[in-house]
Backbone as JSON Lines, residues from 0, in Angstrom:
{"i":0,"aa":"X","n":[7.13,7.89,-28.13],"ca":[7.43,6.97,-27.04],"c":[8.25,7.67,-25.97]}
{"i":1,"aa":"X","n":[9.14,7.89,-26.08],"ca":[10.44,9.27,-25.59],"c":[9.51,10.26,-24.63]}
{"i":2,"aa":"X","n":[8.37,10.84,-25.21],"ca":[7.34,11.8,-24.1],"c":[6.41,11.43,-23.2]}
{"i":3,"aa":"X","n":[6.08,9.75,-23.74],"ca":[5.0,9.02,-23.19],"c":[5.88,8.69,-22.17]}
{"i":4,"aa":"X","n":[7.29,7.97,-22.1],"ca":[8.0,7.86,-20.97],"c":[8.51,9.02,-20.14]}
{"i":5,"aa":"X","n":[8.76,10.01,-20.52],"ca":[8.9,11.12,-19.74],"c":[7.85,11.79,-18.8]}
{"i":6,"aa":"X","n":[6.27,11.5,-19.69],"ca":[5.1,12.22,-18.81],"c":[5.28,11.04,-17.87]}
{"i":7,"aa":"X","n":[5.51,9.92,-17.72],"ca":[5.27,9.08,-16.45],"c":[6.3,8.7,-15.66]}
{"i":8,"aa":"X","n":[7.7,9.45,-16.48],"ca":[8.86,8.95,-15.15],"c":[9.44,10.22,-15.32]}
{"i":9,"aa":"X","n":[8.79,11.22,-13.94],"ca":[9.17,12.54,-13.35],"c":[8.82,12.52,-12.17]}
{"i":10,"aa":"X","n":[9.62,13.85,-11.22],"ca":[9.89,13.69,-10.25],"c":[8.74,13.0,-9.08]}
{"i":11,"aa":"X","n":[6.94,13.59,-9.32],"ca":[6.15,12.72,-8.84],"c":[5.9,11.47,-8.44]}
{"i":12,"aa":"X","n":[6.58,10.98,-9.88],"ca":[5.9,8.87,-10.2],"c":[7.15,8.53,-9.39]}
{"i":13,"aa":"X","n":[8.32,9.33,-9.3],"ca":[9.25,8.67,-8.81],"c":[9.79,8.62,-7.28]}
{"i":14,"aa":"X","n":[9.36,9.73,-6.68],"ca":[8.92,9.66,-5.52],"c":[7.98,8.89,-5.11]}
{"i":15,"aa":"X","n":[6.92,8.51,-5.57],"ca":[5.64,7.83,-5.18],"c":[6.09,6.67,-5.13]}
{"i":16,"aa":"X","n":[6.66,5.98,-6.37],"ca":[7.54,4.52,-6.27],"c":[8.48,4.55,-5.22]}
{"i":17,"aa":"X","n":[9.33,5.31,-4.9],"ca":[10.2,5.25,-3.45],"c":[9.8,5.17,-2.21]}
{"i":18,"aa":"X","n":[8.44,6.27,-1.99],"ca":[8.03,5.98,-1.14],"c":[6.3,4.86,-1.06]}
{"i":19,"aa":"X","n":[6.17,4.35,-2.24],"ca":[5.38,3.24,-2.59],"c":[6.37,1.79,-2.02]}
{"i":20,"aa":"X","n":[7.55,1.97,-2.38],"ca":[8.62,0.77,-1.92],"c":[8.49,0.81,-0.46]}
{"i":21,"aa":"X","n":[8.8,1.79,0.33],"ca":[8.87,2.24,1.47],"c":[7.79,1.37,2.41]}
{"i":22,"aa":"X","n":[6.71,2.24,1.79],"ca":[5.35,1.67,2.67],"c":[4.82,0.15,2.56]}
{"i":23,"aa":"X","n":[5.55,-0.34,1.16],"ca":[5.61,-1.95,1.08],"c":[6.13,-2.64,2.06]}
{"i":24,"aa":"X","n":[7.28,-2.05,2.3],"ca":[8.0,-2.68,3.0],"c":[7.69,-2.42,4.78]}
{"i":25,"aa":"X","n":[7.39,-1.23,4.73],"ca":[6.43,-1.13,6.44],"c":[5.34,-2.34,6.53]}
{"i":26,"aa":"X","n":[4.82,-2.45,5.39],"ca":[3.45,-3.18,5.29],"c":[3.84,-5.05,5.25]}
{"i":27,"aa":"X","n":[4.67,-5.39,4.65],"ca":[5.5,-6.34,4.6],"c":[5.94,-6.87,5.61]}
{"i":28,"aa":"X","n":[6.71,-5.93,6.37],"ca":[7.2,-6.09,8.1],"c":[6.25,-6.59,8.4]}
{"i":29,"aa":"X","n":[5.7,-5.55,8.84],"ca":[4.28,-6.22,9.7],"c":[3.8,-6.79,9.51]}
{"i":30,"aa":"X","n":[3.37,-7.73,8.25],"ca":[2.75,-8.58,8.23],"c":[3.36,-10.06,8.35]}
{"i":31,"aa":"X","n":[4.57,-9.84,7.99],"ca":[5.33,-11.27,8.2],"c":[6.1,-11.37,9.34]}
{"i":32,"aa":"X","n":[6.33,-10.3,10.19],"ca":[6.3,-10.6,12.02],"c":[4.9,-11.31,12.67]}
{"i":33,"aa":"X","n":[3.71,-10.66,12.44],"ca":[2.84,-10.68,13.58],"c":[2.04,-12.1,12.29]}
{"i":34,"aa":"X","n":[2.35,-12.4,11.58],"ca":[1.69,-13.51,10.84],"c":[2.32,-14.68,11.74]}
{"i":35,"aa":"X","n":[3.63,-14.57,11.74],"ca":[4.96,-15.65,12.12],"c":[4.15,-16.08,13.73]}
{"i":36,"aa":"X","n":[4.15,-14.94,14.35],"ca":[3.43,-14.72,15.66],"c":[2.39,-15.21,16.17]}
{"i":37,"aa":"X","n":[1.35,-14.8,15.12],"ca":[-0.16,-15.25,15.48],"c":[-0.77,-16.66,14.53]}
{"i":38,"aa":"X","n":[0.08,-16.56,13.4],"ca":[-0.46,-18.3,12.71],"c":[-1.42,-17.57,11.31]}
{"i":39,"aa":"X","n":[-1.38,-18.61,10.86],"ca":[-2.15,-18.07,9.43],"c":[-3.79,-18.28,9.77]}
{"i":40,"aa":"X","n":[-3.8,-18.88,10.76],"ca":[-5.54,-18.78,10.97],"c":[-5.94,-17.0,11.5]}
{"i":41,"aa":"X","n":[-4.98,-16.1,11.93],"ca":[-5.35,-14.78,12.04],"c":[-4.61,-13.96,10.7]}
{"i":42,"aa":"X","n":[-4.59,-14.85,9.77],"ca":[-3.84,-13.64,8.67],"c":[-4.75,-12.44,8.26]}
{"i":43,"aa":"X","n":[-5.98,-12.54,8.63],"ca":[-6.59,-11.46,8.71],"c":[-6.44,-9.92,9.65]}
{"i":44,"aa":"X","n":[-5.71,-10.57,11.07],"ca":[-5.16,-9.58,11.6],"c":[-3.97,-9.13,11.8]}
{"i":45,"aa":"X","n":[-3.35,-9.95,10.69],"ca":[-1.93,-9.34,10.65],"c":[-2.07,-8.51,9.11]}
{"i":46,"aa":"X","n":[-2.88,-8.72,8.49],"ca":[-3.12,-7.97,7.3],"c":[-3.63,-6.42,7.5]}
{"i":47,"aa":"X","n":[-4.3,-6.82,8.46],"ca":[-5.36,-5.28,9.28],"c":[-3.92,-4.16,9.48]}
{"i":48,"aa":"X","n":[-3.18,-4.9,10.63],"ca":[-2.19,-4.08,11.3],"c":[-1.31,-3.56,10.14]}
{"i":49,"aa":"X","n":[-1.2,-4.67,9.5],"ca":[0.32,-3.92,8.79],"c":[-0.55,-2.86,7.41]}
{"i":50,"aa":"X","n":[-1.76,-3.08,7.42],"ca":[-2.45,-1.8,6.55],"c":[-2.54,-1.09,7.33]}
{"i":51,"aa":"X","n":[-2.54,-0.72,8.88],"ca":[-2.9,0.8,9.34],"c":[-1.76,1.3,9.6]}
{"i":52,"aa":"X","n":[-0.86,0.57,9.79],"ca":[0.88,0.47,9.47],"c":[1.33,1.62,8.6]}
{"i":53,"aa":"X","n":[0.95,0.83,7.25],"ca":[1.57,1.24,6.45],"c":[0.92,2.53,5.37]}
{"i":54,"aa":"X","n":[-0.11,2.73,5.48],"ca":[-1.18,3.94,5.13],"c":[-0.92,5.39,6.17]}
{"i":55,"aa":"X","n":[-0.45,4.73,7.28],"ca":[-0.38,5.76,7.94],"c":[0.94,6.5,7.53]}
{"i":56,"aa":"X","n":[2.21,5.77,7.51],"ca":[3.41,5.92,7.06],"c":[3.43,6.76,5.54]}
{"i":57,"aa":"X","n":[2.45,6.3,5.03],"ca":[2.47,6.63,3.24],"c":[1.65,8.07,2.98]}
{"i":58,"aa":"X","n":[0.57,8.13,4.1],"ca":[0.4,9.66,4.48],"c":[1.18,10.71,4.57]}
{"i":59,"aa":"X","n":[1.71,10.33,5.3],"ca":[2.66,11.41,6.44],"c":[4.17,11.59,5.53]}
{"i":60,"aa":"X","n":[4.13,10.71,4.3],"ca":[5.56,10.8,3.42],"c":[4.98,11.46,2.08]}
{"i":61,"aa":"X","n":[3.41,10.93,1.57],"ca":[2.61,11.52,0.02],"c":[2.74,13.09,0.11]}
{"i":62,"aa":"X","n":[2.02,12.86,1.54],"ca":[1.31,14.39,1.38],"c":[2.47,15.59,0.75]}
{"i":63,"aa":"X","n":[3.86,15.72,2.16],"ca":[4.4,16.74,1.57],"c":[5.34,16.07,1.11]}
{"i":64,"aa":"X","n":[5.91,14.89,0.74],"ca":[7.14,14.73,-0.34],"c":[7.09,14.25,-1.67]}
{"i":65,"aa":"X","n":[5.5,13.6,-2.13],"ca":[5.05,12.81,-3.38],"c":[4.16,14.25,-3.97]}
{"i":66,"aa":"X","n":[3.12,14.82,-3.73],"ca":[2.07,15.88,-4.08],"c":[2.35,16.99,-3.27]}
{"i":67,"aa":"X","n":[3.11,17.6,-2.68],"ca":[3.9,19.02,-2.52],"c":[2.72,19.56,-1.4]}
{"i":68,"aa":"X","n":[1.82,19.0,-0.76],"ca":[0.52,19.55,0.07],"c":[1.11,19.69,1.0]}
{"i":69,"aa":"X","n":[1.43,21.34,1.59],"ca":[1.74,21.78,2.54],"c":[0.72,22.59,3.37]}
{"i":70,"aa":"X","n":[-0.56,22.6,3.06],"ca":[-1.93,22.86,4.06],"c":[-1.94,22.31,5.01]}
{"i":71,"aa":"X","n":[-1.69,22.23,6.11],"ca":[-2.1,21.34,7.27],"c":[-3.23,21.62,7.98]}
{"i":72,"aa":"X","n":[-3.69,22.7,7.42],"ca":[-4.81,22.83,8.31],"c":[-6.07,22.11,8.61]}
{"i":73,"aa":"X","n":[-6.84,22.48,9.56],"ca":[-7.68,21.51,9.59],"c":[-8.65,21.23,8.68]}
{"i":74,"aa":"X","n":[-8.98,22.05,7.92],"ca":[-10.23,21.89,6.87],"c":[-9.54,21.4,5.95]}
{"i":75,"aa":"X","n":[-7.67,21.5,5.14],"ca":[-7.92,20.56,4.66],"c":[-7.33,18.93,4.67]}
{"i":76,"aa":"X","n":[-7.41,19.14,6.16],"ca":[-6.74,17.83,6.49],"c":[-7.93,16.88,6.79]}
{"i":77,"aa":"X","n":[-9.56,17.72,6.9],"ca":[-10.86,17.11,7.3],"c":[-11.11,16.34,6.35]}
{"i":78,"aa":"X","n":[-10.83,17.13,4.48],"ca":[-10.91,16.67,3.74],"c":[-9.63,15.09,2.85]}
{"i":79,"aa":"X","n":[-8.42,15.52,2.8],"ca":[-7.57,14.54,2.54],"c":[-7.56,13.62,3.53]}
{"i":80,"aa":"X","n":[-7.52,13.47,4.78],"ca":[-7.41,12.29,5.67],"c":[-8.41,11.51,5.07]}
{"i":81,"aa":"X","n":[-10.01,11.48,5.53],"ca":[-10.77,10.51,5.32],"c":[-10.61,10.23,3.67]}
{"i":82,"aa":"X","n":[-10.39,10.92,3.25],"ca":[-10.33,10.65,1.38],"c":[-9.32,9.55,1.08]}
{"i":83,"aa":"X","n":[-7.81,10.15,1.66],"ca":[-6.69,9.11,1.33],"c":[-7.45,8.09,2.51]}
{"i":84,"aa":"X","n":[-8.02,7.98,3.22],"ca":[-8.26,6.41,3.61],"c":[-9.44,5.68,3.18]}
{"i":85,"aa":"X","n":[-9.96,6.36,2.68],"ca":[-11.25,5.79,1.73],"c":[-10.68,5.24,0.75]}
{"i":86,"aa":"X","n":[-9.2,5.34,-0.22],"ca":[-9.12,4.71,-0.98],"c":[-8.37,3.65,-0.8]}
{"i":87,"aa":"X","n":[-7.37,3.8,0.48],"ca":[-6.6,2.7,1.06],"c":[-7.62,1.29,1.46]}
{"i":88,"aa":"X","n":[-8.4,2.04,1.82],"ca":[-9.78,0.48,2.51],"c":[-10.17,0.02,1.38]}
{"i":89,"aa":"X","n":[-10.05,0.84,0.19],"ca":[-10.71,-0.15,-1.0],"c":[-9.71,-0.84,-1.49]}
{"i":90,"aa":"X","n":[-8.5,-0.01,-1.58],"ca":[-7.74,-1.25,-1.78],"c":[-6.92,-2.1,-0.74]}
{"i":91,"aa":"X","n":[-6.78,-1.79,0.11],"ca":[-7.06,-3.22,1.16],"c":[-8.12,-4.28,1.31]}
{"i":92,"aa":"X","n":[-9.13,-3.75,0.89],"ca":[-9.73,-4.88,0.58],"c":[-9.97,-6.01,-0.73]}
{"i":93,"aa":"X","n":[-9.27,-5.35,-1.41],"ca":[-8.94,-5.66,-2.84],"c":[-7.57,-6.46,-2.51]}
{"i":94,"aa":"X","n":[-6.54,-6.01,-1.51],"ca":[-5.36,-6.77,-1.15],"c":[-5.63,-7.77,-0.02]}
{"i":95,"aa":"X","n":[-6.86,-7.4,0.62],"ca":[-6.73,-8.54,1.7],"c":[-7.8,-10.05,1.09]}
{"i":96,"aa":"X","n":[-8.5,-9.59,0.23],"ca":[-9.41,-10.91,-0.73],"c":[-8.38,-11.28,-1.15]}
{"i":97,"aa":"X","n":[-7.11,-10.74,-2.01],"ca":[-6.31,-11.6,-2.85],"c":[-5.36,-12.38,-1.75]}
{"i":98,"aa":"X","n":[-4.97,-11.97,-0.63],"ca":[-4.31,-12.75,0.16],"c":[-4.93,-14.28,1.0]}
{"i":99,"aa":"X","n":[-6.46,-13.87,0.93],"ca":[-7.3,-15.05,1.47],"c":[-7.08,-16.03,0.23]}
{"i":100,"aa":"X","n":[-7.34,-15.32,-1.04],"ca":[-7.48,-16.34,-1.88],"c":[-6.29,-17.32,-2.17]}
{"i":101,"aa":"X","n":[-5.16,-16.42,-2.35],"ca":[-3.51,-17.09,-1.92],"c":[-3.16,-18.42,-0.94]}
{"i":102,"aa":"X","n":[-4.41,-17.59,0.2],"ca":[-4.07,-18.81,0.98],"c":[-4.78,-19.81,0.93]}
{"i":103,"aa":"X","n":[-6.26,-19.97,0.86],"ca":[-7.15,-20.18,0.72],"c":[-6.89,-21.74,-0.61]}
{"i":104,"aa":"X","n":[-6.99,-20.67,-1.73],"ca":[-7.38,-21.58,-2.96],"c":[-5.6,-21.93,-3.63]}
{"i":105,"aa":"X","n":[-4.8,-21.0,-3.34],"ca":[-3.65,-21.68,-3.74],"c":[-2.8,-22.23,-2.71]}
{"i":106,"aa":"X","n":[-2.94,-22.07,-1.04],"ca":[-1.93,-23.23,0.16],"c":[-1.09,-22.45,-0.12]}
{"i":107,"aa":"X","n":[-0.32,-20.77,0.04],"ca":[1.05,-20.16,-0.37],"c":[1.41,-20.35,0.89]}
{"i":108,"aa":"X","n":[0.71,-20.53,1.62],"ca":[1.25,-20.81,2.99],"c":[2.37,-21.95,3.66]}
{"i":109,"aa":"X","n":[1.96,-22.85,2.62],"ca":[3.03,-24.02,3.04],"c":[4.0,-24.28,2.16]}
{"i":110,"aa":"X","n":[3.95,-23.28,1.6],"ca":[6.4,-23.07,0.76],"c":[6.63,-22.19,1.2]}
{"i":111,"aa":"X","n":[7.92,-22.37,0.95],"ca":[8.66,-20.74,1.49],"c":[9.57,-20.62,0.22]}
{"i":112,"aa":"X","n":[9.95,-19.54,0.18],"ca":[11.04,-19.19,-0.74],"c":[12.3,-18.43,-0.14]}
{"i":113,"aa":"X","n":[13.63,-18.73,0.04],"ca":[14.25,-18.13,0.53],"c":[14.34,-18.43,1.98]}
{"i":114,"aa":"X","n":[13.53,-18.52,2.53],"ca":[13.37,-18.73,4.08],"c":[12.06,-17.84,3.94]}
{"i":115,"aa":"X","n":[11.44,-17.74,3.28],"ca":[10.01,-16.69,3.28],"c":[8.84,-17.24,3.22]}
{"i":116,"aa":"X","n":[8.29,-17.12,4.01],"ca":[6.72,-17.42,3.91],"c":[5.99,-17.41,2.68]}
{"i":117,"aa":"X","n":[5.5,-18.51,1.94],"ca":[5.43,-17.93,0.71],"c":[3.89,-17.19,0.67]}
{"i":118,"aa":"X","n":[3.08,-17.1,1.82],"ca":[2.08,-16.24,2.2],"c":[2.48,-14.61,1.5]}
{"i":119,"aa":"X","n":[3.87,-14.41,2.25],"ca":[3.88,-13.29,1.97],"c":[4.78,-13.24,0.67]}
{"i":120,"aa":"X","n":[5.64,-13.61,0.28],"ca":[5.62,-13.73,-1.08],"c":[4.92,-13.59,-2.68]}
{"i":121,"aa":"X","n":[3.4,-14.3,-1.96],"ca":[2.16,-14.19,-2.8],"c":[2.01,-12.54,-2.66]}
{"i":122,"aa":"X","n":[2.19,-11.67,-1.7],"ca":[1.96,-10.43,-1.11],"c":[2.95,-9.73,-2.62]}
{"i":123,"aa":"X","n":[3.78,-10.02,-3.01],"ca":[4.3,-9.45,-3.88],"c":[3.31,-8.86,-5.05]}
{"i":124,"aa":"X","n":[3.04,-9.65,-5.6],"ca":[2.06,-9.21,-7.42],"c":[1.0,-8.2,-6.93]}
{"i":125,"aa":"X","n":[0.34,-9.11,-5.38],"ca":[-0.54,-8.03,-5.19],"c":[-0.48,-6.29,-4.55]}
{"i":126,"aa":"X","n":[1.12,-6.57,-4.09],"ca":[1.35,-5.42,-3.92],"c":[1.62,-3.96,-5.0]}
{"i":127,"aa":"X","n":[2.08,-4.85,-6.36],"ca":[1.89,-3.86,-7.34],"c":[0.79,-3.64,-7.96]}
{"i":128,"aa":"X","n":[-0.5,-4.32,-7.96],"ca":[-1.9,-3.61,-8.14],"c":[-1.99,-2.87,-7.06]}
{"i":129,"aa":"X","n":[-1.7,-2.77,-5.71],"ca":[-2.2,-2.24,-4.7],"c":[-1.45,-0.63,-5.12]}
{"i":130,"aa":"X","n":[-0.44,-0.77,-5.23],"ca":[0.42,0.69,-5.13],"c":[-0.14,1.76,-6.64]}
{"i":131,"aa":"X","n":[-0.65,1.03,-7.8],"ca":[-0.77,2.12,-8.45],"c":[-1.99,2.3,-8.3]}
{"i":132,"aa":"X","n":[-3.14,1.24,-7.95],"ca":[-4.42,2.09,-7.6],"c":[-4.13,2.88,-6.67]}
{"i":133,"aa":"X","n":[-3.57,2.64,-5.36],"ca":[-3.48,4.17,-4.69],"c":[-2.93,5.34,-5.38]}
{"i":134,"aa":"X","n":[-1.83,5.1,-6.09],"ca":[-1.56,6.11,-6.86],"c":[-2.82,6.84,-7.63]}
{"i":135,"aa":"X","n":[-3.27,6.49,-8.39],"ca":[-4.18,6.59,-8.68],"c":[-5.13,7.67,-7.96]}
{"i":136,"aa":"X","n":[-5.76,6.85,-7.01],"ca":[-6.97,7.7,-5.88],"c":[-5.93,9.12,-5.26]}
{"i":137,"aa":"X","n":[-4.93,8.62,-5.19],"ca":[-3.85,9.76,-4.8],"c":[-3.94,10.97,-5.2]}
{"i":138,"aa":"X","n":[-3.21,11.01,-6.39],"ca":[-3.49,11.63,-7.49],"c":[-4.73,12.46,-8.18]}
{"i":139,"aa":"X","n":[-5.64,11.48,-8.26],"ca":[-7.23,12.12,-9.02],"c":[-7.92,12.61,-7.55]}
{"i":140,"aa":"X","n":[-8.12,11.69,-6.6],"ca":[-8.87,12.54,-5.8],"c":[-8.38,13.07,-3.98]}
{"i":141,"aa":"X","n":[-7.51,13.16,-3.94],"ca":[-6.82,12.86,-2.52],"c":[-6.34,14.66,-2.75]}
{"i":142,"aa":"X","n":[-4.87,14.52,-3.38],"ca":[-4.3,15.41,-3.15],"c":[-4.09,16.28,-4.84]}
{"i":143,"aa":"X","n":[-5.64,16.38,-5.53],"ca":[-5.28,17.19,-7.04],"c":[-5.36,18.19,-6.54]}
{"i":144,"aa":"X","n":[-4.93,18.58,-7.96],"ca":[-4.36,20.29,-8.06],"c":[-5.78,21.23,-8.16]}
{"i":145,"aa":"X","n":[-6.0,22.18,-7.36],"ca":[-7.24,23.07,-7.84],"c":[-6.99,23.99,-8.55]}
């Protein structure tokens, strides 16, 4: 048990969770400003923004502080760019169905918690499926080791 917790809490997983918190919280912002803003009949485009938001942010922090990728060049930035966003769109869309459905089939829209939208609140659970599948695509196909 002792190694099984050690292979998964080192310096990688733990950076990735910091800056997994990070980009939550970019993603979070944005979505519960420009939601507040535009009304829950566009929660679709406040979901959009605060994903190009926050993917972009989680780039520019993975690459060289989570997976050590200090290539910038262009061939292999031709390759990791579209890759890390190929897996962000899948799971944005995996996060933006569960937020329709939130609103949709469960009304999170009309409690709040705290003073919080409970729209985005609901944004919580799904934000921790969201962060380890990217981890995930991260990891296996974005930025592995050759």
């Amino acid at each position: 048990m002792k190694k099984l917790f050690q292979k998964l809490l080192n310096r990688e997983t733990v950076l990735y969770l910091v800056f997994g918190v990070l980009t939550t919280l970019v993603n979070f912002l944005v979505f519960d400003r420009l939601n507040a803003a535009l009304g829950e009949k566009y929660v679709l485009v406040s979901e959009t923004a605060a994903f190009v938001a926050a993917v972009l942010f989680a780039f520019f922090t993975n690459k060289p502080f989570v997976f050590r990728s200090k290539d910038w060049s262009a061939r292999t930035l031709a390759r990791e760019i579209p890759t890390f966003f190929g897996g962000r769109i899948l799971s944005f869309l995996i996060e933006a169905g569960l937020v329709v459905l939130a609103r949709d089939a469960f009304h999170a829209g009309q409690y709040r918690l705290l003073g919080v939208n409970g729209l985005t609140v609901a944004k919580v659970p799904i934000a921790v499926v969201v962060v380890i599948l990217n981890y995930v695509f991260s990891k296996l196909l974005v930025f592995k080791k050759k």
